[in-house]
C-alpha positions in Angstrom: 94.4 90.1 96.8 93.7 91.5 93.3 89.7 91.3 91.6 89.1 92.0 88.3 86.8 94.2 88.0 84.5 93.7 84.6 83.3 97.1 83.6 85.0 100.1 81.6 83.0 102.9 83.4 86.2 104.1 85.6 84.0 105.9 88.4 82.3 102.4 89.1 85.9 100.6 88.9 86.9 103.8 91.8 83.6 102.9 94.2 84.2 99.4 94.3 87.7 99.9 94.9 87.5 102.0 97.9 84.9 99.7 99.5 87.1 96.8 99.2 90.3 98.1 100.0 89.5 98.8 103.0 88.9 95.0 103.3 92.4 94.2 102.0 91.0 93.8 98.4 93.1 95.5 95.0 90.3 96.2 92.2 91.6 96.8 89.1 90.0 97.4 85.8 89.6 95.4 83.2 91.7 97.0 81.0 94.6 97.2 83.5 94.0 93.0 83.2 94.4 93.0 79.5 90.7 92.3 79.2 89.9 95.0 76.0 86.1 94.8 75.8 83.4 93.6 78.2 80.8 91.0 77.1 77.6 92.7 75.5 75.3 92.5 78.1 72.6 90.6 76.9 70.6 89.1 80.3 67.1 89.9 80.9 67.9 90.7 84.5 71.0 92.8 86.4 71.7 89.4 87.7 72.4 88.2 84.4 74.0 91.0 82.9 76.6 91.0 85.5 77.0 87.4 85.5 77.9 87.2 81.6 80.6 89.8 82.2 82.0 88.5 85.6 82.4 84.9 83.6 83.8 86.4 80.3 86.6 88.9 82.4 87.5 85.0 84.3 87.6 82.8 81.4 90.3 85.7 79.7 92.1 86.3 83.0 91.1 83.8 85.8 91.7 85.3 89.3 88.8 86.4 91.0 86.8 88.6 88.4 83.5 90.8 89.5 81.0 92.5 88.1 77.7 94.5 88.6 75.0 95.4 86.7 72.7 98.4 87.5 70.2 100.9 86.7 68.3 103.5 87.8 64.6 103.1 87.9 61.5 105.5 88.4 58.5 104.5 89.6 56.2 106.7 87.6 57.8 106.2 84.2 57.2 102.5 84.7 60.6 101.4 86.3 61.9 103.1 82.6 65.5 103.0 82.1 65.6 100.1 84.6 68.5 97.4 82.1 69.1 100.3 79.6 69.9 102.7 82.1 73.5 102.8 81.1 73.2 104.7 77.7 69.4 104.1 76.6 70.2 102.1 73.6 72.8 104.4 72.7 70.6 107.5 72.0 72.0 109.0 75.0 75.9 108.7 75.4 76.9 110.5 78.4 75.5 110.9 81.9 74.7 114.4 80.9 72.2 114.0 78.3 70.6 110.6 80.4 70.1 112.7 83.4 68.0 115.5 81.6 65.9 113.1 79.2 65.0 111.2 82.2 64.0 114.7 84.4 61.7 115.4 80.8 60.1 112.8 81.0 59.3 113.0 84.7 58.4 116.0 84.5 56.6 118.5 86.8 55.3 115.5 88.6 55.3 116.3 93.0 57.8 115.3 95.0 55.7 113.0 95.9 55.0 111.1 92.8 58.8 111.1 91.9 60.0 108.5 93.8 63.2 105.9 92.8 65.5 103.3 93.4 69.0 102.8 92.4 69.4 98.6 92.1 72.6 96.4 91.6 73.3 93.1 90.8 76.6 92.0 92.1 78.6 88.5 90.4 82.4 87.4 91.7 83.4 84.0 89.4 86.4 83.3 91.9 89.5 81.6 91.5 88.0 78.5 91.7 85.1 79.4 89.4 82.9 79.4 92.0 80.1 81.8 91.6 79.2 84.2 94.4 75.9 86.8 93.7 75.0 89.4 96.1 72.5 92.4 95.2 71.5 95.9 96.9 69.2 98.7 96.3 68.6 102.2 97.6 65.2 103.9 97.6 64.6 108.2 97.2 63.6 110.6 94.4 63.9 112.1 91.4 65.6 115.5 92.0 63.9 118.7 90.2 67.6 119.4 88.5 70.9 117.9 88.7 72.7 119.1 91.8 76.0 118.1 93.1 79.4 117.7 91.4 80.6 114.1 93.0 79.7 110.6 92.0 78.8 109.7 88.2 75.9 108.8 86.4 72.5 109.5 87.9 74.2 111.0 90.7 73.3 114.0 90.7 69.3 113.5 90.2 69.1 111.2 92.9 67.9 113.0 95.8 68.1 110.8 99.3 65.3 112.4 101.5 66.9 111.1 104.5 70.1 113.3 104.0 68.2 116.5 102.1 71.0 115.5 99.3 71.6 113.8 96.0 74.2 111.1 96.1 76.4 113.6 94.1 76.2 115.9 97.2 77.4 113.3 99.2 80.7 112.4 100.1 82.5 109.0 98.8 82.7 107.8 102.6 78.5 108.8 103.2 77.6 107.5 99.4 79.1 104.4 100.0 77.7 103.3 103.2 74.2 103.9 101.6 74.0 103.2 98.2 73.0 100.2 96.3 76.4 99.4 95.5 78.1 99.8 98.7 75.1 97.2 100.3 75.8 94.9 97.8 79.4 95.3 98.2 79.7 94.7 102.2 77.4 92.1 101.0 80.0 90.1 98.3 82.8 91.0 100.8 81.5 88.6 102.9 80.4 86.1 100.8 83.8 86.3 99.2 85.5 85.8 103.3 83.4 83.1 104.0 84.1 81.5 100.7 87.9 81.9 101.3 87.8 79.9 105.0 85.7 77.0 103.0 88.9 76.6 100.6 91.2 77.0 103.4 90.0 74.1 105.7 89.4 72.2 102.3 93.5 72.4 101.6 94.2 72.9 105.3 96.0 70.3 107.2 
């Protein structure tokens, strides 16, 4: 079964892919749909943001159309880039340039007072255009430097204690089975399964 998937940032498009083809899912991007531009995210919450694009992607393509919105946000700079963590109200264009404004800004701060969570917001609009939300987070650290070549975005400053590594360290397979997206993935999968037996006995004999 083929999702939509509402974003143009190709890595994200790749992550959600593997997770849900290995549950018989096809995620392609929006582009590949002949959706050309995502709606401007303009939600006060990750919820929102990645319900306004889930619902634009359906009402161009129908199908079942899923997005997520999320962020990276550090505890002693106030929860800062939280929404805006995607390009920082443009002043920072590529993951590059975020990664090291956000390791200025932190600082020489201890390990200790460096802590983070990656958070996401997940939205399906189905076939149907019933709406199906699911959410995950993942808790660990600022890293003193980028490390790691895998991943995308704040990847490689996001160190997970529990594995002495940054999620750009880690493999696709470990990454995904921790990180916020992967939780909230599992988590839509079966909210989408569950949704599909309700249609089934609804049209069944």
């Amino acid at each position: 079964m083929v999702i939509t998937v509402a974003s143009q940032n190709l890595g994200k498009v790749r992550e959600i892919g593997a997770v849900l083809g290995r549950l018989g899912y096809e995620a392609v991007p929006m582009r590949d749909a002949g959706v050309g531009r995502q709606a401007d995210e303009t939600g006060s919450t990750y919820a929102e943001n990645a319900e306004i694009k889930a619902r634009h992607a359906h009402a161009l393509v129908g199908g079942i159309c899923l997005s997520d919105d999320s962020g990276i946000e550090v505890e002693c700079l106030g929860g800062f880039p939280g929404l805006i963590s995607a390009d920082f109200g443009g002043r920072f264009p590529d993951s590059a340039a975020r990664n090291a404004e956000v390791l200025r800004l932190v600082g020489g701060r201890p390990f200790g007072e460096r802590g983070a969570r990656f958070v996401c917001a997940m939205v399906a609009v189905m076939a149907d255009g019933s709406v199906l939300r699911s959410h995950g987070e993942l808790c660990g650290y600022v890293a003193p430097s980028p490390m790691g070549a895998g991943g995308f975005g704040y990847d490689p400053i996001f160190y997970v204690p529990e594995f002495y590594m940054t999620t750009a360290q880690m493999s696709p397979e470990a990454k995904d089975a921790v990180s916020h997206r992967g939780k909230a993935l599992r988590a839509m999968a079966a909210l989408m399964e569950g949704h599909a037996s309700r249609v089934c006995n609804r049209v069944g004999p």
